[in-house]
Structure formats: C-alpha cells, structure tokens
DRENTI-498227 format. One record per residue: residue in one letter; x, y, z of N, C-alpha, C, O in turn. Coordinates in steps of 0.1 Angstrom, whole numbers, padded with zeros to 4 digits, always signed. Example, Ala and Ser with C-alpha at 12.3 -4.5 7.8 and 13.67 -1.06 7.14 Angstrom:
BEGIN
A+0132-0057+0078+0123-0045+0078+0132-0033+0078+0142-0033+0085/S+0128-0022+0071+0137-0011+0071+0129+0000+0079+0134+0011+0080/
***
This chain:
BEGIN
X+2242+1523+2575+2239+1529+2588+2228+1521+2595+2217+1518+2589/X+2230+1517+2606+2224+1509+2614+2206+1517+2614+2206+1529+2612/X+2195+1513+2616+2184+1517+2616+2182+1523+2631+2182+1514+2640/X+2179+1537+2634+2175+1540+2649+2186+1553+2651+2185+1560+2661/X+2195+1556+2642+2205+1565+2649+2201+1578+2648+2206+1587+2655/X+2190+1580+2637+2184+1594+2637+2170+1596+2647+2165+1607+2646/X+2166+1589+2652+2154+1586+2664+2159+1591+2674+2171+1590+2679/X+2147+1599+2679+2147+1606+2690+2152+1599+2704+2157+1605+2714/X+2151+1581+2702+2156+1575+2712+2172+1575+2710+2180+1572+2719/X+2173+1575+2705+2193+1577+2705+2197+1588+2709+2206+1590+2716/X+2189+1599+2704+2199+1613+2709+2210+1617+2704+2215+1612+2694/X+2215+1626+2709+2231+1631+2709+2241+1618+2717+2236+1609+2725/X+2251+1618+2714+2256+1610+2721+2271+1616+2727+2282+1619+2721/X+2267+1616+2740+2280+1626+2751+2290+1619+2756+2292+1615+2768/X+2299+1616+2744+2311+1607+2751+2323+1614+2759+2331+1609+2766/X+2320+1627+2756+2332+1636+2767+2322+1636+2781+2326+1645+2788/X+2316+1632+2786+2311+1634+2795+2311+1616+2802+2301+1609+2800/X+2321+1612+2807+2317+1595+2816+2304+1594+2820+2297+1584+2818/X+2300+1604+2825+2279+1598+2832+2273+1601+2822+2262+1605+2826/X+2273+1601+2806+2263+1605+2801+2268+1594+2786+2262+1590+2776/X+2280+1590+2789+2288+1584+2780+2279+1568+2777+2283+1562+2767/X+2271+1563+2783+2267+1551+2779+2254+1553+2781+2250+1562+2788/X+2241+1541+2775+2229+1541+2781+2226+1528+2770+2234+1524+2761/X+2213+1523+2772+2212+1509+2765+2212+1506+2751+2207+1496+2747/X+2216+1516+2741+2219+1517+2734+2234+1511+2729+2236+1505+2719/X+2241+1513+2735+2255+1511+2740+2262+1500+2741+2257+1491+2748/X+2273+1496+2737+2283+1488+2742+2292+1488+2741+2298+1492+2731/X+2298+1483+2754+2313+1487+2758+2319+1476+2751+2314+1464+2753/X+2328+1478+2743+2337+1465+2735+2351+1460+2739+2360+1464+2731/X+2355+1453+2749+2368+1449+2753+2377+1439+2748+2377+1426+2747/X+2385+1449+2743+2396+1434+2733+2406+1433+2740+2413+1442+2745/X+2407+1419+2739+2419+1410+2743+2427+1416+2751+2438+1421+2748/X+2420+1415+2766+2431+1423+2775+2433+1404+2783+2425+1398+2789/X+2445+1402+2778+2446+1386+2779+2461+1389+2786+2469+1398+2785/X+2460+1379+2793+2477+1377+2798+2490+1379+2790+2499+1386+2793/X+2489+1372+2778+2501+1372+2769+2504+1388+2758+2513+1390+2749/X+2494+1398+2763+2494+1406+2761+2498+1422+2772+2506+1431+2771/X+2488+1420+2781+2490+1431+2791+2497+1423+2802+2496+1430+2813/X+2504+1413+2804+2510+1409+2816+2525+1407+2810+2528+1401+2801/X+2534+1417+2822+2545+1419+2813+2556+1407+2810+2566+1410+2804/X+2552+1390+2815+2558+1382+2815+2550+1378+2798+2557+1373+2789/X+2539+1381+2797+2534+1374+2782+2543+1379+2774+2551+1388+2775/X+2539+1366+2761+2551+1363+2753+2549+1378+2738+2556+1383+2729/X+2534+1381+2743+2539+1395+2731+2533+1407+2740+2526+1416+2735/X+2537+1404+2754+2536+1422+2762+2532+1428+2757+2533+1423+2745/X+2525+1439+2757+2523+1457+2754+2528+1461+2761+2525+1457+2772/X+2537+1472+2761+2542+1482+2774+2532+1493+2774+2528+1502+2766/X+2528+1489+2792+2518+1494+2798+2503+1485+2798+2493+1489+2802/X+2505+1477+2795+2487+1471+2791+2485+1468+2800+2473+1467+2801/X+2494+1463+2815+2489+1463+2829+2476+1475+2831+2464+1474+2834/X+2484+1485+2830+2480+1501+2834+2466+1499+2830+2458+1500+2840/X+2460+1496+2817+2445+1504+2816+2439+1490+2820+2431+1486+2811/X+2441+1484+2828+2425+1471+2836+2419+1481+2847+2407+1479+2849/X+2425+1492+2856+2414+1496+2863+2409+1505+2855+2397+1509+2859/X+2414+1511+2844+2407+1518+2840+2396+1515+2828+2386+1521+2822/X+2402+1503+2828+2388+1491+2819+2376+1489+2827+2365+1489+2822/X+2380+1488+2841+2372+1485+2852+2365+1497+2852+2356+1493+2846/X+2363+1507+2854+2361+1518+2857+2350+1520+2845+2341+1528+2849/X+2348+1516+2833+2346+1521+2825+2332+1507+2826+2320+1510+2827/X+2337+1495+2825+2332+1486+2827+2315+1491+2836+2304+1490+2831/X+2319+1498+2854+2308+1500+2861+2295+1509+2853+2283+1509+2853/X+2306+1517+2848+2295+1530+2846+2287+1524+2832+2275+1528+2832/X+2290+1518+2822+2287+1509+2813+2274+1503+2820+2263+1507+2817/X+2275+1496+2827+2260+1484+2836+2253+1491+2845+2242+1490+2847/X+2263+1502+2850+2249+1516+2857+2241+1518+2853+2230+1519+2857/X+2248+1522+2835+2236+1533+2826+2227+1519+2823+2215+1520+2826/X+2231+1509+2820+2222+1499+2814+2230+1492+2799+2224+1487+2789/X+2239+1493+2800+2249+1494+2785+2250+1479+2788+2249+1473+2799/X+2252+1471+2771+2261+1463+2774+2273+1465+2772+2278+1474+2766/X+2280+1449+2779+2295+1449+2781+2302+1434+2775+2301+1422+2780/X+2310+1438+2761+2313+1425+2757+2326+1422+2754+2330+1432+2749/X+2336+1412+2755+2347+1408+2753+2354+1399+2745+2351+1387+2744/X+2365+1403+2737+2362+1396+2724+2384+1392+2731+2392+1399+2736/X+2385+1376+2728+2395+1370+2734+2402+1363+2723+2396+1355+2715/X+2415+1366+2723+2423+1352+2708+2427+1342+2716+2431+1343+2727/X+2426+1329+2708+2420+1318+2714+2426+1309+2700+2419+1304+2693/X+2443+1308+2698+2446+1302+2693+2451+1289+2691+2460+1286+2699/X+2450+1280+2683+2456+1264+2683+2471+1268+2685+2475+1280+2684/X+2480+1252+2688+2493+1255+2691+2502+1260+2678+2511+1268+2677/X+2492+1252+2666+2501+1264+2653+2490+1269+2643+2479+1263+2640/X+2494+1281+2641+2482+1290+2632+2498+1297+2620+2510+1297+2620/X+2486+1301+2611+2501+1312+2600+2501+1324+2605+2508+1333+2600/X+2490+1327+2620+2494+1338+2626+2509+1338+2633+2514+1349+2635/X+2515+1327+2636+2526+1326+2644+2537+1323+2632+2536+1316+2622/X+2550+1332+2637+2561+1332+2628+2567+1320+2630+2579+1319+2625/X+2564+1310+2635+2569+1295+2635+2562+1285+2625+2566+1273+2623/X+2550+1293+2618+2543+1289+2607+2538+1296+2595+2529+1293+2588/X+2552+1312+2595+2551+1317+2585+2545+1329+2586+2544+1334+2575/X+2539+1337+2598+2532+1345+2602+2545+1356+2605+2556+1353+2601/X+2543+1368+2612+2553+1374+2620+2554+1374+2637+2564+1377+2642/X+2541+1369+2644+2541+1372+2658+2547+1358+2663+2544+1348+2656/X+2553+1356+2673+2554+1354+2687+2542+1340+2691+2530+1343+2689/X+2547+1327+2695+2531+1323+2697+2525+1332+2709+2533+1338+2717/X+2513+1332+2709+2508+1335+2718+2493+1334+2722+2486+1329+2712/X+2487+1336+2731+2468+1335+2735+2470+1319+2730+2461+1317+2722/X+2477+1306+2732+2469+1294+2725+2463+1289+2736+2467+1287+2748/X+2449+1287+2728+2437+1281+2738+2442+1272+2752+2451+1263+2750/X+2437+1275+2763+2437+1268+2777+2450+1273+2782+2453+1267+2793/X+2459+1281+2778+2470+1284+2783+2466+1292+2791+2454+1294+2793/X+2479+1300+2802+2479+1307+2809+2478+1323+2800+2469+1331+2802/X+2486+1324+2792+2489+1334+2785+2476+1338+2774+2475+1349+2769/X+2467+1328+2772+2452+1330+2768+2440+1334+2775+2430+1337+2769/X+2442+1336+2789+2434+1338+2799+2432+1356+2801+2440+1365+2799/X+2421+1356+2805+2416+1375+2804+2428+1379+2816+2432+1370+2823/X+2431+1390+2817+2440+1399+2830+2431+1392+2842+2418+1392+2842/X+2439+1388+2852+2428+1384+2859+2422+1392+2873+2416+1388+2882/X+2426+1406+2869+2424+1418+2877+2411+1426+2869+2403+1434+2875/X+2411+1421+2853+2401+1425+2846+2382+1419+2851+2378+1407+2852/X+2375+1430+2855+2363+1425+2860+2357+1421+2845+2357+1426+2834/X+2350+1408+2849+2340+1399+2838+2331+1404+2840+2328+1405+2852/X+2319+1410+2829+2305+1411+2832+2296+1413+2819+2288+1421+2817/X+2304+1397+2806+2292+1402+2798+2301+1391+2787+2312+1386+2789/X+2294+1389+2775+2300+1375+2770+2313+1374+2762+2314+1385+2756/X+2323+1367+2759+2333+1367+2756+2334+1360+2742+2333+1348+2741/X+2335+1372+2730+2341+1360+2721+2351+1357+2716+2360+1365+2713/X+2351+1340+2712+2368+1340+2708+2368+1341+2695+2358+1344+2688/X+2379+1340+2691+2382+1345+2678+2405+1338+2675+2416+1339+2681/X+2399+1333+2663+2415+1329+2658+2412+1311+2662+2421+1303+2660/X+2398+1306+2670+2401+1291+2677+2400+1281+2665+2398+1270+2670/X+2401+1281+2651+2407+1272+2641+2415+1274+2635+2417+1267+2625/X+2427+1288+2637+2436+1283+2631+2432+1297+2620+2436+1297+2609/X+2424+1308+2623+2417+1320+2618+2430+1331+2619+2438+1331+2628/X+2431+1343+2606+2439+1353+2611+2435+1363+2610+2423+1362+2610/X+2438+1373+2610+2430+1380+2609+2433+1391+2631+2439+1387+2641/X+2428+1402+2628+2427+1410+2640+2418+1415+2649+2418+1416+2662/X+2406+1420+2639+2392+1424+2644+2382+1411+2655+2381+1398+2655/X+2378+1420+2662+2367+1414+2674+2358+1412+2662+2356+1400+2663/X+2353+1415+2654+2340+1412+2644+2344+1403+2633+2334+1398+2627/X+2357+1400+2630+2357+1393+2615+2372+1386+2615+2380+1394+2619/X+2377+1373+2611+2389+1369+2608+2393+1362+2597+2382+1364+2591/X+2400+1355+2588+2402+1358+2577+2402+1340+2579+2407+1336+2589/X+2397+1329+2570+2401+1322+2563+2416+1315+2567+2425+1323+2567/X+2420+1304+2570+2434+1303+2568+2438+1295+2552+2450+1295+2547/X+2425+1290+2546+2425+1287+2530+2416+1296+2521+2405+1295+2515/X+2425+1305+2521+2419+1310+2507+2416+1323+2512+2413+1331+2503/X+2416+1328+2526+2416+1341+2533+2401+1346+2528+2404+1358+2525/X+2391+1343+2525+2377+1343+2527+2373+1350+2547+2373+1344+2557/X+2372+1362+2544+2366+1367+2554+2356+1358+2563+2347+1353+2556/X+2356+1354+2577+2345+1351+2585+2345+1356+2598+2354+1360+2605/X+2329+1355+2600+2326+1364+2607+2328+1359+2624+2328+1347+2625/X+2330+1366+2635+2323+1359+2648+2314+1366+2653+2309+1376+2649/X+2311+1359+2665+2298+1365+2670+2298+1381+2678+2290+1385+2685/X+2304+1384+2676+2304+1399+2682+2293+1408+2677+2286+1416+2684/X+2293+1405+2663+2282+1413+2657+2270+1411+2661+2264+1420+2667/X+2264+1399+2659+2259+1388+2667+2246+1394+2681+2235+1397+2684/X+2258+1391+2686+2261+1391+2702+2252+1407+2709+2243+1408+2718/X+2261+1417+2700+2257+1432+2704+2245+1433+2695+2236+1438+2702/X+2239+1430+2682+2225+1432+2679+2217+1428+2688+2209+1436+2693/X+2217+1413+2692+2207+1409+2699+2206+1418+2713+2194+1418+2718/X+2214+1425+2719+2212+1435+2728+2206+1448+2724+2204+1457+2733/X+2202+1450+2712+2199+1461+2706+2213+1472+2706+2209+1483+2703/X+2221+1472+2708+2234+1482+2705+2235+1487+2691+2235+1480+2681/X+2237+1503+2692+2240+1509+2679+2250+1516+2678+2256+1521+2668/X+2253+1517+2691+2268+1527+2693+2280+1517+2703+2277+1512+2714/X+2291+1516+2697+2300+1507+2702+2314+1520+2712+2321+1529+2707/X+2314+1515+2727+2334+1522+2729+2341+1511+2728+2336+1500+2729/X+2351+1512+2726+2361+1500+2720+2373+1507+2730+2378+1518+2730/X+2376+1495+2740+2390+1500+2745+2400+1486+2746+2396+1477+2739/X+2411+1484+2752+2420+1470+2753+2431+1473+2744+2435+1484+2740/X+2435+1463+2741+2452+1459+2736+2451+1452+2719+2446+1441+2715/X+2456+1457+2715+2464+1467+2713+2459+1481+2703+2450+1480+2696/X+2465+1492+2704+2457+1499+2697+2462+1501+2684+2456+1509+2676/X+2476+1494+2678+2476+1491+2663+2473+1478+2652+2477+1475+2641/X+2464+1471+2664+2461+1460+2657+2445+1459+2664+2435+1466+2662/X+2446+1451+2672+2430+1446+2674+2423+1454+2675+2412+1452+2670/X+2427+1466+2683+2416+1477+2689+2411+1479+2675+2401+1474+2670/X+2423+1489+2668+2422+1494+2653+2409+1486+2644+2399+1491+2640/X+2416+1471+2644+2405+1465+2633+2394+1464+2642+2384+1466+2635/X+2391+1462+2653+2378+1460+2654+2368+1473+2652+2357+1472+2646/X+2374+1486+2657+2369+1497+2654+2365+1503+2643+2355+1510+2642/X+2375+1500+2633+2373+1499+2617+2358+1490+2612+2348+1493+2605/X+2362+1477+2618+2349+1468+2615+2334+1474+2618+2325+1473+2610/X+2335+1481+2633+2327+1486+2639+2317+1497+2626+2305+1497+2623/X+2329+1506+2621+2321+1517+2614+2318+1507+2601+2307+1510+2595/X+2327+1495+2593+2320+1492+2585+2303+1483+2585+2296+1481+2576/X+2302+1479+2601+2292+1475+2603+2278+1483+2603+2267+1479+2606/X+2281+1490+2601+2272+1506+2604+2272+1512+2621+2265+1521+2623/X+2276+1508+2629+2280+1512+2646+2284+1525+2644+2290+1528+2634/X+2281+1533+2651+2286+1547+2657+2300+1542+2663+2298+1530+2665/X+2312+1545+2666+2322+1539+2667+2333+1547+2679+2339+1556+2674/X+2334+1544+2687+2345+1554+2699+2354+1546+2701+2354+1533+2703/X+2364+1556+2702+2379+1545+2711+2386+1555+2724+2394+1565+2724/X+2382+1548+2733+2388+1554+2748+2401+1553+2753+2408+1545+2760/X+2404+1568+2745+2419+1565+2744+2426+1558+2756+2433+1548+2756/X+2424+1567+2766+2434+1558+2778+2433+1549+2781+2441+1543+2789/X+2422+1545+2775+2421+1526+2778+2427+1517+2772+2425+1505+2773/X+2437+1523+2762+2444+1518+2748+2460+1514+2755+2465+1517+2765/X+2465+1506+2745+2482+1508+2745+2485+1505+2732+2477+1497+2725/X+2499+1510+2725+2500+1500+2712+2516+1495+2712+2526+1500+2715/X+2512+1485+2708+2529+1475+2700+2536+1485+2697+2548+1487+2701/X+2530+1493+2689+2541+1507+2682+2556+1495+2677+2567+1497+2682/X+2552+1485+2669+2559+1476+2664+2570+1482+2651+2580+1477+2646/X+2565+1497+2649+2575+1507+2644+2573+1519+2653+2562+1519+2656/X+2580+1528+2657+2577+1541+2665+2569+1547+2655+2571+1551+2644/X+2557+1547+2665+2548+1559+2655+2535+1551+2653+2524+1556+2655/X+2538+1540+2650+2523+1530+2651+2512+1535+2655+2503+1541+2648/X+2511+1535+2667+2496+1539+2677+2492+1551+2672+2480+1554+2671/X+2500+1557+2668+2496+1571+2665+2488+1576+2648+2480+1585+2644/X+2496+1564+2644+2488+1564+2631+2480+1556+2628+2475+1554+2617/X+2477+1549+2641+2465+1542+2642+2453+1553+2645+2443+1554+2639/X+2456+1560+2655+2446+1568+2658+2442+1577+2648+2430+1579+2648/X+2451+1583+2639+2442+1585+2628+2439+1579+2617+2430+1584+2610/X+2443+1571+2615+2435+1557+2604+2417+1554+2610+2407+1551+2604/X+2421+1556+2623+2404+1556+2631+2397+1567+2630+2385+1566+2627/X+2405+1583+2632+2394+1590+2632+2390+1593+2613+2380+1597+2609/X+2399+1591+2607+2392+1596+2592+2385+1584+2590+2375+1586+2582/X+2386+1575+2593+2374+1563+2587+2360+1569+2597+2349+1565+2593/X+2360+1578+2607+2350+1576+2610+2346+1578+2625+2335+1582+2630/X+2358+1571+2631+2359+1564+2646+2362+1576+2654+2373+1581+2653/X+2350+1583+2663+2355+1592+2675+2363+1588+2686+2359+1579+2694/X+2376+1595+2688+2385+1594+2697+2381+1599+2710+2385+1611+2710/X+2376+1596+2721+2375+1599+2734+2389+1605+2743+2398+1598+2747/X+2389+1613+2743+2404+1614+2755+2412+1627+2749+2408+1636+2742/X+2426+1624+2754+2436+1635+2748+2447+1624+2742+2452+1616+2751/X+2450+1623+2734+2466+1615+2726+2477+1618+2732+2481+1629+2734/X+2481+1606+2734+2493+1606+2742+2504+1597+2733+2500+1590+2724/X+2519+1595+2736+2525+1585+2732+2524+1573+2735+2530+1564+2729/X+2516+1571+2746+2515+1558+2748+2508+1548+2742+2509+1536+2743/X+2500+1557+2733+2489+1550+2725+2492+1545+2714+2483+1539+2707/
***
C-alpha cells in the first residue's frame, strides 16, 4: 500500500460523483486509444472504441480542473514482435511504430506524457510492465515512474481494450499499491470470446479494482 492513503490529505475518494471524482492526488490513465484500435479501419478495431474519445475527453477536462494528472500509455511496436501471429503470437500486426495505425485517435485531446510500451519487440499488455521477449523476465515502463513523480496514489484507468490492456494495466495498478478505478463507459472490449469484457470486469473488481459506472455489454 502506497504511503499517504490513510492521511487526512487523501480522504474519502468520490468516484460516483465526476466533480469530486479527481484532485492532485489522482491520475487519469489512458490506454492505447490508438488508431489501429478505436478507428474502425485499424487492423485490430474494437467495436465502438470510436465512441468513448469524447467521453475520454470529458473526463480528461475535469481531471486538469481538479489539478489531477493525465497520462497515456501507447503500443509502439517493431515490424515483427511474437506479439504478432506472423511471428508466433495470436494478434493481427498492429500499433508498429511511426505508422498511421500507431498514432493516438486524433480526436483524442493530448494533455500529459505518453508512454510507449512493446518499442523492442516487448509483450506483454499492461501500461506499467511488459514481458521480456527472451526469457519473459518482466520489465517495467515508465508509467509507474511517471505517476510517482506527480505524487499520484489513486489511478482511473479508461481506453481500449477492456479485456486486455485496460484489464492488465488496472491489475498492475492494484499490484503497485494504487487505489485502482475503471470508468466503465470509457471502456470497450475485443470480447475475442463472447463474454470477455465481462469477465474482465470481474477479474478487476475481486482483485480489488472499483468499477465506476453501470455494466453494460459493450464492455
């Protein structure tokens, strides 16, 4: 457990409530809302990942009103990784570095640092950690990093997808010691089996992770 969460400066923390939902304690965590994901021409779509950028946006303002930070975590892969099923992986290439299909939504507002993650050839899913491609040795990226040096103790985690990246990063989240939220409607998932998202969402809340919202199938 992160040091500070029982101090009178943290408080209660009122995530059903948007104006009370963030303060500088805080960071909003945005994953890979990248073209080859929420744009429905990318080569591994989400259905619907168009849909939550205003509502990323939205979430994004009131985040920098209260004083929160706002950070962005982007895959950023070489042309062959064993993430890609053309090198033994299951997915689709996709996000390789300087492409079009690697680039954030470009409807998505920027306002806070972006890290990449997967740029040697790393696998792995989480915004905080990716695996080795010899010998799968956990490493870390700067996310963790990034949000200490802002002082952040409580992370919302929203973006694409919600049975993979969201999932691990939010997992990572509570194993980092972070207070941990996932805003639902800011979510979509692969649901790469029917049912996915949904058992993602509780794989998050018994580890730990408060769900913001009402559950829907879209998630």
């Amino acid at each position: 457990m992160r040091a500070g969460w029982n101090t009178p400066q943290a408080g209660p923390w009122m995530l059903d409530d948007p104006d009370a939902r963030y303060d500088p304690l805080v960071a909003l965590v945005i994953v890979d809302v990248q073209n080859d994901f929420a744009d429905p021409a990318g080569s591994l779509s989400v259905r619907g990942g168009a849909d939550i950028v205003p509502l990323v946006n939205l979430e994004i303002r009131r985040a920098l009103a209260a004083g929160a930070a706002v950070a962005y975590t982007q895959d950023w892969h070489p042309p062959h990784t064993p993430h890609f099923a053309q090198d033994g992986g299951i997915w689709p290439v996709h996000c390789v570095a300087e492409t079009w299909g690697a680039e954030l939504h470009p409807n998505l507002a920027v306002a806070g640092p972006i890290v990449r993650k997967g740029s040697h050839g790393e696998d792995g899913y989480s915004g905080f950690s990716m695996r080795n491609p010899a010998g799968g040795a956990p490493v870390p990226t700067e996310l963790d990093a990034t949000l200490a040096r802002g002082g952040a103790r409580r992370i919302v985690v929203c973006g694409l997808a919600t049975d993979y990246c969201v999932k691990a990063t939010a997992l990572d989240g509570v194993r980092l010691g972070y207070e941990t939220a996932v805003l639902i409607e800011a979510i979509r998932a692969v649901d790469l089996q029917p049912g996915d998202g949904s058992l993602a969402l509780d794989e998050m809340a018994a580890a730990g992770v408060r769900l913001i919202g009402v559950r829907a199938a879209t998630t």
